[in-house]
mmCIF entry with sequence, helices, sheets and N, C-alpha, C, O atoms, coordinates in Angstrom:
data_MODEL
# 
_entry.id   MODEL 
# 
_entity.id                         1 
_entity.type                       polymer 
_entity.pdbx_number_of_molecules   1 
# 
_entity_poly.entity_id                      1 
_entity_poly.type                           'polypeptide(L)' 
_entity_poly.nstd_linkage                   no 
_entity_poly.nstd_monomer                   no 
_entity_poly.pdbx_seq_one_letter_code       
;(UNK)(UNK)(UNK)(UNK)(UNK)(UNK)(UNK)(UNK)(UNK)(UNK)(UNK)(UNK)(UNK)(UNK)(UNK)(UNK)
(UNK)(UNK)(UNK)(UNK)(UNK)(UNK)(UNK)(UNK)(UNK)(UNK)(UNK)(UNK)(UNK)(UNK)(UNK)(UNK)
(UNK)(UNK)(UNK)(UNK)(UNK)(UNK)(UNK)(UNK)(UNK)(UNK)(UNK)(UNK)(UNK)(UNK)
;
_entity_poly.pdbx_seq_one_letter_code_can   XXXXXXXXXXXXXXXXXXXXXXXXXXXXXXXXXXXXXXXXXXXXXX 
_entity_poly.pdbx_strand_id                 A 
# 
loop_
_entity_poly_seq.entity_id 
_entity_poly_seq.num 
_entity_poly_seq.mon_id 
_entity_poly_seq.hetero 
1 1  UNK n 
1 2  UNK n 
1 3  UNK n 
1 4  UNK n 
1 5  UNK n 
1 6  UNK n 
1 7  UNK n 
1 8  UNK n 
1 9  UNK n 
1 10 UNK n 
1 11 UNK n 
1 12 UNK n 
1 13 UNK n 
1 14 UNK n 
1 15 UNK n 
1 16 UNK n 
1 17 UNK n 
1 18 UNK n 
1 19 UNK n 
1 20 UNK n 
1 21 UNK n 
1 22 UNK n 
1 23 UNK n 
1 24 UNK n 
1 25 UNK n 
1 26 UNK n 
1 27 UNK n 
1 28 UNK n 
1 29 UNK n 
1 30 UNK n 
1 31 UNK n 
1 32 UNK n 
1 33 UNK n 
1 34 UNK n 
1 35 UNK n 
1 36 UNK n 
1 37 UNK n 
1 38 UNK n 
1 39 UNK n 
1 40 UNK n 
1 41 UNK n 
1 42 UNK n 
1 43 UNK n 
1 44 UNK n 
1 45 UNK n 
1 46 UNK n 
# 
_struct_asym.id          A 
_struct_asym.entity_id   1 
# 
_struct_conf.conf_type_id            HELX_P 
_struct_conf.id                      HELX_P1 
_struct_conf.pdbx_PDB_helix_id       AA1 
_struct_conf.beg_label_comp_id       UNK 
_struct_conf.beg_label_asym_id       A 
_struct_conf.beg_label_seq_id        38 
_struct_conf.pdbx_beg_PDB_ins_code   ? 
_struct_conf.end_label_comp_id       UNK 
_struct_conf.end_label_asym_id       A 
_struct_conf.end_label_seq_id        44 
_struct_conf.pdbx_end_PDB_ins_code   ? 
_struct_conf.beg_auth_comp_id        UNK 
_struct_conf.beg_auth_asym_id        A 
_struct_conf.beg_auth_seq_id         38 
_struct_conf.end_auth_comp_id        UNK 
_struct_conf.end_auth_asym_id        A 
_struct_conf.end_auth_seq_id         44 
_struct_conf.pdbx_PDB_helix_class    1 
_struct_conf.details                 ? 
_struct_conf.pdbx_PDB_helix_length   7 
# 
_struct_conf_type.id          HELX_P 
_struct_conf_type.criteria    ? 
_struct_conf_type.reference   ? 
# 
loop_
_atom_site.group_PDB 
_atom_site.id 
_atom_site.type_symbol 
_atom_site.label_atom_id 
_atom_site.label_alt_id 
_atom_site.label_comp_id 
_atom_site.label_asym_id 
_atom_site.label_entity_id 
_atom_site.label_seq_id 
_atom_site.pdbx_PDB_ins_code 
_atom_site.Cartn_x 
_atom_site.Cartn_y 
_atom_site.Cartn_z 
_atom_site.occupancy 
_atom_site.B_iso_or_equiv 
_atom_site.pdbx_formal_charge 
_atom_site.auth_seq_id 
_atom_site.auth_comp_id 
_atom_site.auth_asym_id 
_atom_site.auth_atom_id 
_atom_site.pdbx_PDB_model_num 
ATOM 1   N N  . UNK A 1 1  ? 15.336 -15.653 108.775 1.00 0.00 ? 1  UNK A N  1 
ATOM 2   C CA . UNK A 1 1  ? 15.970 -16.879 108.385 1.00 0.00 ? 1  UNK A CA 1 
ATOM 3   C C  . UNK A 1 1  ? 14.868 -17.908 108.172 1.00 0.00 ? 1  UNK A C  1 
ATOM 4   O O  . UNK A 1 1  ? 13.850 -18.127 108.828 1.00 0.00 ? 1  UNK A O  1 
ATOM 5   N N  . UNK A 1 2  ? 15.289 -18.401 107.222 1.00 0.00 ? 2  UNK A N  1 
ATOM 6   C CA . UNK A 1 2  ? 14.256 -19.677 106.862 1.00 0.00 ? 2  UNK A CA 1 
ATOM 7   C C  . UNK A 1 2  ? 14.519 -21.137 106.295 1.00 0.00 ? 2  UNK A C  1 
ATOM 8   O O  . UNK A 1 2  ? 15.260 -21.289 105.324 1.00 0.00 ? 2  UNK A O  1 
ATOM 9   N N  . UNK A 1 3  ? 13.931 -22.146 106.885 1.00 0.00 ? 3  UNK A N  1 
ATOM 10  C CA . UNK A 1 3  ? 14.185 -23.431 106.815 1.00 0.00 ? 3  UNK A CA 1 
ATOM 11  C C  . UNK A 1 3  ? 13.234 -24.543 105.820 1.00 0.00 ? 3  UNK A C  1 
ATOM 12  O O  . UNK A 1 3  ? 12.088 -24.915 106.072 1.00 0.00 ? 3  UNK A O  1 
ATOM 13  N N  . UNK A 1 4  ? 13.941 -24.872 104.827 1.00 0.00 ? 4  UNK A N  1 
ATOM 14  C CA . UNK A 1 4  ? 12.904 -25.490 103.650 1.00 0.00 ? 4  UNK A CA 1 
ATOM 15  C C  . UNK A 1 4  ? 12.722 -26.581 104.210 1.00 0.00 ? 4  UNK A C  1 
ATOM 16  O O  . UNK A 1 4  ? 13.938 -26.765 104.272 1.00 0.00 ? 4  UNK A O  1 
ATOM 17  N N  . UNK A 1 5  ? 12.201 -27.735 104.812 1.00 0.00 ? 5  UNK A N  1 
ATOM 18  C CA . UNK A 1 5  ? 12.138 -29.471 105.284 1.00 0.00 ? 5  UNK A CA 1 
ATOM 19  C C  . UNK A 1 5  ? 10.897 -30.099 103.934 1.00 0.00 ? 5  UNK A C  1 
ATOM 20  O O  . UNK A 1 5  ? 9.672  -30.163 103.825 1.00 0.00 ? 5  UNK A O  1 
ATOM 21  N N  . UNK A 1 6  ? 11.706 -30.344 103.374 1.00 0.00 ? 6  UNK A N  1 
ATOM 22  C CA . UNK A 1 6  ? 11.006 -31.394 102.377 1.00 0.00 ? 6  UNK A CA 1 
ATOM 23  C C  . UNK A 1 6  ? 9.967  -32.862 103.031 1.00 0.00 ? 6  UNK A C  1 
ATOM 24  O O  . UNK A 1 6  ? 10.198 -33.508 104.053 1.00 0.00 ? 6  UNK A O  1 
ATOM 25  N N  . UNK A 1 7  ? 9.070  -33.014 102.258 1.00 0.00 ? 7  UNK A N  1 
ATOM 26  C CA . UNK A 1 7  ? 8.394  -34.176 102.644 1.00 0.00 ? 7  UNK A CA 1 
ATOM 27  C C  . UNK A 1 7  ? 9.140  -35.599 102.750 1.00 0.00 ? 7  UNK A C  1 
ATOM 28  O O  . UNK A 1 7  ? 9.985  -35.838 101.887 1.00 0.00 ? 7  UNK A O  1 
ATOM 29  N N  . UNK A 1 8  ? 8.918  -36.446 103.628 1.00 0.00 ? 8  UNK A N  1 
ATOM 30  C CA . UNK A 1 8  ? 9.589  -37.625 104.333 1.00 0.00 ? 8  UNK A CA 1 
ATOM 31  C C  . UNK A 1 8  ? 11.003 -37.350 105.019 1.00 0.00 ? 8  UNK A C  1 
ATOM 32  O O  . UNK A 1 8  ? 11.887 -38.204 105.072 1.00 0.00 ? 8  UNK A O  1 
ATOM 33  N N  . UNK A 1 9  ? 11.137 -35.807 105.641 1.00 0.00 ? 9  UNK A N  1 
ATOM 34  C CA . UNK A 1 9  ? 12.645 -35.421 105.561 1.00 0.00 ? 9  UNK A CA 1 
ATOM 35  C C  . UNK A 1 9  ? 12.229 -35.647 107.603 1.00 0.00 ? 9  UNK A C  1 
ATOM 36  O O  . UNK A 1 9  ? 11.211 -35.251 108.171 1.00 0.00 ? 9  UNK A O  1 
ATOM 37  N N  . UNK A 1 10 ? 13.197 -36.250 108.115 1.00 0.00 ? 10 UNK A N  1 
ATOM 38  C CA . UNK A 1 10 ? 13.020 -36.390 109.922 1.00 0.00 ? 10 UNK A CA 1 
ATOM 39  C C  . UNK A 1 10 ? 13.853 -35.605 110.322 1.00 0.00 ? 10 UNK A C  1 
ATOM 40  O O  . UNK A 1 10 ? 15.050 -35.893 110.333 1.00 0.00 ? 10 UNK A O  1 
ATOM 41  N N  . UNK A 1 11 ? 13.263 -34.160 110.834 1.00 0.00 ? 11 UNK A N  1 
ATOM 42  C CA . UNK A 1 11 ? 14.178 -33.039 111.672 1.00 0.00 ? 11 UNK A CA 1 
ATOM 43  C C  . UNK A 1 11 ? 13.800 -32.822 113.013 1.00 0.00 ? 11 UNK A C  1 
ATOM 44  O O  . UNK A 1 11 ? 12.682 -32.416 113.327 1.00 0.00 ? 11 UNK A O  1 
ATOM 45  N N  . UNK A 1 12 ? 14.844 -33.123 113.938 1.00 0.00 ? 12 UNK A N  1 
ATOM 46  C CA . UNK A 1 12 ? 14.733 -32.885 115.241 1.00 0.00 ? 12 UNK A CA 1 
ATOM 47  C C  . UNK A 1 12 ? 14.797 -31.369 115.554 1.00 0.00 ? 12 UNK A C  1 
ATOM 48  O O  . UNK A 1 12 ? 15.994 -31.215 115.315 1.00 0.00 ? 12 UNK A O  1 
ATOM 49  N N  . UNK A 1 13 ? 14.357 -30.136 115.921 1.00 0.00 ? 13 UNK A N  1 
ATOM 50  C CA . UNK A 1 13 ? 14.496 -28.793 115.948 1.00 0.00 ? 13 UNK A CA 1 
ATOM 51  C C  . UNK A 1 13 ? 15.257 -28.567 117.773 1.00 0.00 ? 13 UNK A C  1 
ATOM 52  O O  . UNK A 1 13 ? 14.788 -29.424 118.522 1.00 0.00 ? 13 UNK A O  1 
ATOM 53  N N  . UNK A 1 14 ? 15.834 -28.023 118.180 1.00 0.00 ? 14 UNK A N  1 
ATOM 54  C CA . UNK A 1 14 ? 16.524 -27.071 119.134 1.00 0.00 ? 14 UNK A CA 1 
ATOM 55  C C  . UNK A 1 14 ? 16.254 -25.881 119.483 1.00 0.00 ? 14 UNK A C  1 
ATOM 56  O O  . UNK A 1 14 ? 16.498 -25.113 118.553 1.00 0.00 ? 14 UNK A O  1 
ATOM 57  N N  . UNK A 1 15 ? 15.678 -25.119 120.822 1.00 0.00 ? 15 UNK A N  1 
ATOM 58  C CA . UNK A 1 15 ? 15.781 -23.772 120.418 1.00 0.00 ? 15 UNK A CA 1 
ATOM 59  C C  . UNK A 1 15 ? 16.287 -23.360 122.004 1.00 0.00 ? 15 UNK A C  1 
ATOM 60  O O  . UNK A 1 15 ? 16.396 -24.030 123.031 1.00 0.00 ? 15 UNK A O  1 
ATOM 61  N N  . UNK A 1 16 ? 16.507 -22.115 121.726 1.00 0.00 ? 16 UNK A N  1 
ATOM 62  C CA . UNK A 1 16 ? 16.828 -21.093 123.119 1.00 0.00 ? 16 UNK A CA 1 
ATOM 63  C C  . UNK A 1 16 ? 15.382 -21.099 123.881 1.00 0.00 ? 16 UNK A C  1 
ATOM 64  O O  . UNK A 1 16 ? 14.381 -21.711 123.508 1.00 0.00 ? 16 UNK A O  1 
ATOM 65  N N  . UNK A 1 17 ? 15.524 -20.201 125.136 1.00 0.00 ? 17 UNK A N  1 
ATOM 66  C CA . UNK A 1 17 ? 14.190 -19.972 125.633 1.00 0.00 ? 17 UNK A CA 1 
ATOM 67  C C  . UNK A 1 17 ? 13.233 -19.143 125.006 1.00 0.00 ? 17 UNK A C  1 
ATOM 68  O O  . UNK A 1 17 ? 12.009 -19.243 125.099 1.00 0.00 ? 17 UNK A O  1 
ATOM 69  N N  . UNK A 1 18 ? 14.029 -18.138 124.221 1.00 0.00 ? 18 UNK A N  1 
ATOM 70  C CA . UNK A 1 18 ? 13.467 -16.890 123.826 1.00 0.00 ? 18 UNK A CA 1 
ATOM 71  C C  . UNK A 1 18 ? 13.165 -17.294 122.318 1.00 0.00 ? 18 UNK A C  1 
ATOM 72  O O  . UNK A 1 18 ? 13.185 -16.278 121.623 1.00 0.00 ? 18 UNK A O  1 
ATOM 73  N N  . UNK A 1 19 ? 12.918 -18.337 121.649 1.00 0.00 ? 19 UNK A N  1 
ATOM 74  C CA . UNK A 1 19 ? 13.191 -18.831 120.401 1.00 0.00 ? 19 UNK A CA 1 
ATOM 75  C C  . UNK A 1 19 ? 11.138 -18.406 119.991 1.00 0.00 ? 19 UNK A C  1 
ATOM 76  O O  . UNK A 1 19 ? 10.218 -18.295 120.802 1.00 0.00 ? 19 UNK A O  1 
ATOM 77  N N  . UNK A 1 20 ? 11.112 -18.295 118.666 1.00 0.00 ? 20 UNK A N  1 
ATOM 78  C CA . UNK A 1 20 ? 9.854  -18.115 118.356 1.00 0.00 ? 20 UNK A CA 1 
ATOM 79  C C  . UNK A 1 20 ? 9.894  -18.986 116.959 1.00 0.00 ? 20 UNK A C  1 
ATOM 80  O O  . UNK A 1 20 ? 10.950 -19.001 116.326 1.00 0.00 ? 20 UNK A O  1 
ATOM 81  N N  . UNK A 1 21 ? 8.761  -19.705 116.478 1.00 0.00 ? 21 UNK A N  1 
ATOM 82  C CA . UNK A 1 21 ? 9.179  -20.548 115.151 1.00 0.00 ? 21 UNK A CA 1 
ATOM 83  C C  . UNK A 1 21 ? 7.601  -20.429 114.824 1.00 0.00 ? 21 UNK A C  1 
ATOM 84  O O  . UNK A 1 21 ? 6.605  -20.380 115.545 1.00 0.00 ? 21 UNK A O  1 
ATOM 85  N N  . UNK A 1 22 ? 7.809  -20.403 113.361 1.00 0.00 ? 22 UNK A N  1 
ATOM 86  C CA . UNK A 1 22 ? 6.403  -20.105 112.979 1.00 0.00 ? 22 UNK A CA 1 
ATOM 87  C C  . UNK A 1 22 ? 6.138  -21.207 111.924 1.00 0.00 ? 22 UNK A C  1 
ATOM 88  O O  . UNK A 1 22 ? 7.174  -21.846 111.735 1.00 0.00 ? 22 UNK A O  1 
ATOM 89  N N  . UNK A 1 23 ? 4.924  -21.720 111.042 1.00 0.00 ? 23 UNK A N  1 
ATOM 90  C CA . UNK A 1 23 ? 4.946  -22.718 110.202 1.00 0.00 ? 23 UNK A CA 1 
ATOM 91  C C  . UNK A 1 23 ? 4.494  -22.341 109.046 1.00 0.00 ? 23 UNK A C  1 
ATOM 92  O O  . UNK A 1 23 ? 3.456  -21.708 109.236 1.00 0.00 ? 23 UNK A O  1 
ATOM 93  N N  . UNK A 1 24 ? 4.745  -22.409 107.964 1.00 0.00 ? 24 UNK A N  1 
ATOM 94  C CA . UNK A 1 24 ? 3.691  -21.996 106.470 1.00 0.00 ? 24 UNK A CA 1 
ATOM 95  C C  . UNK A 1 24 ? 3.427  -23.144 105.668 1.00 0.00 ? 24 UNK A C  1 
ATOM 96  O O  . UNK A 1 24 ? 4.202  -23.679 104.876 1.00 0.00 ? 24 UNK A O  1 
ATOM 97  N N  . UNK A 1 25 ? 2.167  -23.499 105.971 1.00 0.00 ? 25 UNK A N  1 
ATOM 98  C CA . UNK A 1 25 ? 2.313  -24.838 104.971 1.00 0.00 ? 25 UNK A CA 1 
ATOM 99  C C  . UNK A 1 25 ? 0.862  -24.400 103.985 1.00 0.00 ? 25 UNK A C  1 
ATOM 100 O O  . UNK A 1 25 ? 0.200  -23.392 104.233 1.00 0.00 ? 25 UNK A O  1 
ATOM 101 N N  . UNK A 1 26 ? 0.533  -25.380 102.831 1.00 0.00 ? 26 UNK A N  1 
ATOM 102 C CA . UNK A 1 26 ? -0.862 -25.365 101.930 1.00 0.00 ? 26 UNK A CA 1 
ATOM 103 C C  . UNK A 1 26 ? -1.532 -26.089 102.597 1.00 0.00 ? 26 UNK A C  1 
ATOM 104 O O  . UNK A 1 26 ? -2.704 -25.712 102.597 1.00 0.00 ? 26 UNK A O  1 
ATOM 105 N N  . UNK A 1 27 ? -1.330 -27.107 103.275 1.00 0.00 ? 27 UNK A N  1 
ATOM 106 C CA . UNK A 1 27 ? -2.476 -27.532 103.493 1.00 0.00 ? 27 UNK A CA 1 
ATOM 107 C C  . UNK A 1 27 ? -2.546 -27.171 105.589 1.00 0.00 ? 27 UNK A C  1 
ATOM 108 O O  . UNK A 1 27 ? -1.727 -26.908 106.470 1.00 0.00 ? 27 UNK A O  1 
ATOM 109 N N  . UNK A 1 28 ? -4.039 -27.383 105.488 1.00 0.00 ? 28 UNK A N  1 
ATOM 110 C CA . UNK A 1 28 ? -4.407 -27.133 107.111 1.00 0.00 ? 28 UNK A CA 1 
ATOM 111 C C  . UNK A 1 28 ? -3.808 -28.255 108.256 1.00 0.00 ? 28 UNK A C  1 
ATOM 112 O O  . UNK A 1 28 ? -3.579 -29.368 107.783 1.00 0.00 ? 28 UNK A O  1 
ATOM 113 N N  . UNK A 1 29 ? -3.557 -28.090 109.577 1.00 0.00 ? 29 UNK A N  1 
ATOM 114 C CA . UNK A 1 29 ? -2.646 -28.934 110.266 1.00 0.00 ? 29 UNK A CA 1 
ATOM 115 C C  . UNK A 1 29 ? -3.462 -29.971 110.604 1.00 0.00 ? 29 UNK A C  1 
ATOM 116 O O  . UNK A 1 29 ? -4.554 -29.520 110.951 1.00 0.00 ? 29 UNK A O  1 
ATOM 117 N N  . UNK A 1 30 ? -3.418 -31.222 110.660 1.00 0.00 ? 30 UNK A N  1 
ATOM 118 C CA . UNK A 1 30 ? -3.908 -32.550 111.389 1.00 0.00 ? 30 UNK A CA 1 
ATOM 119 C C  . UNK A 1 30 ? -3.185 -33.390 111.527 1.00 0.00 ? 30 UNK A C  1 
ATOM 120 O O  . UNK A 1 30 ? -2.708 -34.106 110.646 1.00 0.00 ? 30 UNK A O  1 
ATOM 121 N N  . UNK A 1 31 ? -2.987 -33.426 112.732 1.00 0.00 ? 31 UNK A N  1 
ATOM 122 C CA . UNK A 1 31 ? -2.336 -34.650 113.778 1.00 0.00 ? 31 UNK A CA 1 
ATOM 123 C C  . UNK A 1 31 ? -2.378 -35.618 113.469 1.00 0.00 ? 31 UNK A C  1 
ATOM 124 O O  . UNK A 1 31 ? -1.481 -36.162 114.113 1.00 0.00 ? 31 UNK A O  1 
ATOM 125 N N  . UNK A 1 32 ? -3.205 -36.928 112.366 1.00 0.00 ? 32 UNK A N  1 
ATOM 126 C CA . UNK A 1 32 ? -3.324 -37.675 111.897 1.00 0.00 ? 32 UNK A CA 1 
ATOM 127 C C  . UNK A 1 32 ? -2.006 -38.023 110.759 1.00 0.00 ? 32 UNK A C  1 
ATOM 128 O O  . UNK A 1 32 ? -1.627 -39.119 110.349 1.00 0.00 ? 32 UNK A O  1 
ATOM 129 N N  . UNK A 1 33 ? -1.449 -36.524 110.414 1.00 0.00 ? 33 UNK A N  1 
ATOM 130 C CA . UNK A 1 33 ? -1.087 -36.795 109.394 1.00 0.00 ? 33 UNK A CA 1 
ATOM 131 C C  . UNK A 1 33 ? 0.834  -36.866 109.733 1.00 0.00 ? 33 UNK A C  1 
ATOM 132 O O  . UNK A 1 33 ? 1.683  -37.292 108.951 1.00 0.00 ? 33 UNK A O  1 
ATOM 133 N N  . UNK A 1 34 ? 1.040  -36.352 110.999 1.00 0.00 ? 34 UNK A N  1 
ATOM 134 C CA . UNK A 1 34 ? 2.866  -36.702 111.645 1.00 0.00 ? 34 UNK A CA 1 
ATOM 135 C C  . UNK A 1 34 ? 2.928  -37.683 112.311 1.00 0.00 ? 34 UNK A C  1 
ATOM 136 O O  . UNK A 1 34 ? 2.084  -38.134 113.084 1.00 0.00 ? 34 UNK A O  1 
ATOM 137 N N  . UNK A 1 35 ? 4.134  -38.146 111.996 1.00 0.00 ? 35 UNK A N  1 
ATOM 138 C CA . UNK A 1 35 ? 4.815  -39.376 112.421 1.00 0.00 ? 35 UNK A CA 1 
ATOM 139 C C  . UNK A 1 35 ? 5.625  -38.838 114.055 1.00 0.00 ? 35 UNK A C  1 
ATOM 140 O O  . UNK A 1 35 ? 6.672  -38.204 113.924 1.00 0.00 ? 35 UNK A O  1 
ATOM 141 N N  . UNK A 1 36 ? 5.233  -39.046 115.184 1.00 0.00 ? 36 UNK A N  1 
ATOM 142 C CA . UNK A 1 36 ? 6.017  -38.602 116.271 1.00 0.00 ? 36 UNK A CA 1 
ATOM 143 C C  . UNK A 1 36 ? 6.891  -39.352 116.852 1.00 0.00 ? 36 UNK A C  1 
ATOM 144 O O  . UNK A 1 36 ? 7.209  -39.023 117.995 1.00 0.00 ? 36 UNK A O  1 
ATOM 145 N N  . UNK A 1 37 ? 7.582  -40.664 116.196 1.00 0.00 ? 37 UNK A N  1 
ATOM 146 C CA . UNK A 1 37 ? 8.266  -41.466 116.524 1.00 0.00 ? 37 UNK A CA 1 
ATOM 147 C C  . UNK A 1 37 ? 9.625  -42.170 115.355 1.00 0.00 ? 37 UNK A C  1 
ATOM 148 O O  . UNK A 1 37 ? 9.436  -42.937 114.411 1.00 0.00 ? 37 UNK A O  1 
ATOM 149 N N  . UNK A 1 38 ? 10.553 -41.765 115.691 1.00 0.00 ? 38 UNK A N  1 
ATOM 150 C CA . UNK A 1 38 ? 11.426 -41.853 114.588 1.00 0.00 ? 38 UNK A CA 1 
ATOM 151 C C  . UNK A 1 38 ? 11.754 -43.324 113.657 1.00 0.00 ? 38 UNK A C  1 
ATOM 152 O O  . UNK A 1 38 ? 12.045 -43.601 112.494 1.00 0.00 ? 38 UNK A O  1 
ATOM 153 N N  . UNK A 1 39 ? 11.459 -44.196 115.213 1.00 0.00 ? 39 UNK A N  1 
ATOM 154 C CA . UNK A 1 39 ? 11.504 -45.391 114.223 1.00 0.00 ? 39 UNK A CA 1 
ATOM 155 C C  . UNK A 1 39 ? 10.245 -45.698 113.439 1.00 0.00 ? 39 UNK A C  1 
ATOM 156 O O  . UNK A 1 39 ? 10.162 -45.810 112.216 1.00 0.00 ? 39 UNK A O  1 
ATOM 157 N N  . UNK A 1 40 ? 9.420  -45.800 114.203 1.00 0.00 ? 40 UNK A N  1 
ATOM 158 C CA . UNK A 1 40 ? 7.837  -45.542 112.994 1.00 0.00 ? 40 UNK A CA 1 
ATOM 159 C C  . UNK A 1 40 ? 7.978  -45.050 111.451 1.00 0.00 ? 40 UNK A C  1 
ATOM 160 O O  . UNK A 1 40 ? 7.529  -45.611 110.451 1.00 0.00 ? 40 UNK A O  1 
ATOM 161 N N  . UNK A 1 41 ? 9.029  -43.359 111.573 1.00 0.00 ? 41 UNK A N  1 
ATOM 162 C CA . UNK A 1 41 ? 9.400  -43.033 110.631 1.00 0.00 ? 41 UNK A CA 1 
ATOM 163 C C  . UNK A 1 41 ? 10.038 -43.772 109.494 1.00 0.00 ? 41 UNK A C  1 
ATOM 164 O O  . UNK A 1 41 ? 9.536  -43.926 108.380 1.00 0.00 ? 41 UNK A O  1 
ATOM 165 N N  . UNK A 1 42 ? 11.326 -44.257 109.944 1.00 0.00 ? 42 UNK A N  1 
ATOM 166 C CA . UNK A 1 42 ? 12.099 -45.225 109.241 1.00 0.00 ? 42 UNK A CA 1 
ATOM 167 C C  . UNK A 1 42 ? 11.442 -46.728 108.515 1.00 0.00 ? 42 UNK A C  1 
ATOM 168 O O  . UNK A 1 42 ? 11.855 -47.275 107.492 1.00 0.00 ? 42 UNK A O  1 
ATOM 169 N N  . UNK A 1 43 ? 10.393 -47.133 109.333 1.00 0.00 ? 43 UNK A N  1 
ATOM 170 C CA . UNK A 1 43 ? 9.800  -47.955 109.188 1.00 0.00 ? 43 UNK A CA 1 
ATOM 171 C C  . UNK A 1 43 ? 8.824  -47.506 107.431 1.00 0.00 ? 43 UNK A C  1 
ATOM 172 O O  . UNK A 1 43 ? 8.778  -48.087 106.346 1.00 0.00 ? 43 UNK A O  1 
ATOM 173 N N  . UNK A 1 44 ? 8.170  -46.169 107.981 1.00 0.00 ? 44 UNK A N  1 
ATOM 174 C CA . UNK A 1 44 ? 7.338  -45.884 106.904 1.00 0.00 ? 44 UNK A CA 1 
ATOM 175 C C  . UNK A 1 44 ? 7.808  -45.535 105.394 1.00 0.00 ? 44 UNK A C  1 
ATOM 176 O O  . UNK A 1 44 ? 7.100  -45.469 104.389 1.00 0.00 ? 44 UNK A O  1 
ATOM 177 N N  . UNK A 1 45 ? 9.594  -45.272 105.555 1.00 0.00 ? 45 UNK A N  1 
ATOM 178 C CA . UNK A 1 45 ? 9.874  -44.562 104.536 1.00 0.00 ? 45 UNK A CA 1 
ATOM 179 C C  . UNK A 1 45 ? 10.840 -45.297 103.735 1.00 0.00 ? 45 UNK A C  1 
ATOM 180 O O  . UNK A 1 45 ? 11.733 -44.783 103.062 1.00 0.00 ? 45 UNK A O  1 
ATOM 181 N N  . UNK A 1 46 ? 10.437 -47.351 103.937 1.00 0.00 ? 46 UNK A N  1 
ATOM 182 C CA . UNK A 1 46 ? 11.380 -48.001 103.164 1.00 0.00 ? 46 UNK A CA 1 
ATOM 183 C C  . UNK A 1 46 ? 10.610 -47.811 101.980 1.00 0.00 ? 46 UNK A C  1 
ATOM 184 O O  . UNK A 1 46 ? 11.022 -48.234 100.901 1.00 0.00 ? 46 UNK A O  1 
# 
């Protein structure tokens, strides 16, 4: 099963204990670049 999340899209995820989630993206991961706060979010995406 697979989950498309488009850019500027804010998804909260859920899982079981036994849950495994993997990521495929183009570009390489940096922390610089997520928003970890939802209103921040809202803020950024008038």
């Amino acid at each position: 099963m697979g989950l498309y999340i488009p850019k500027m899209c804010w998804r909260e995820m859920q899982y079981t204990h036994n849950a495994v989630q993997i990521c495929m993206a183009s570009l390489a991961y940096a922390e610089d670049d997520y928003i970890r706060d939802y209103q921040e979010f809202k803020n950024k995406s008038l």
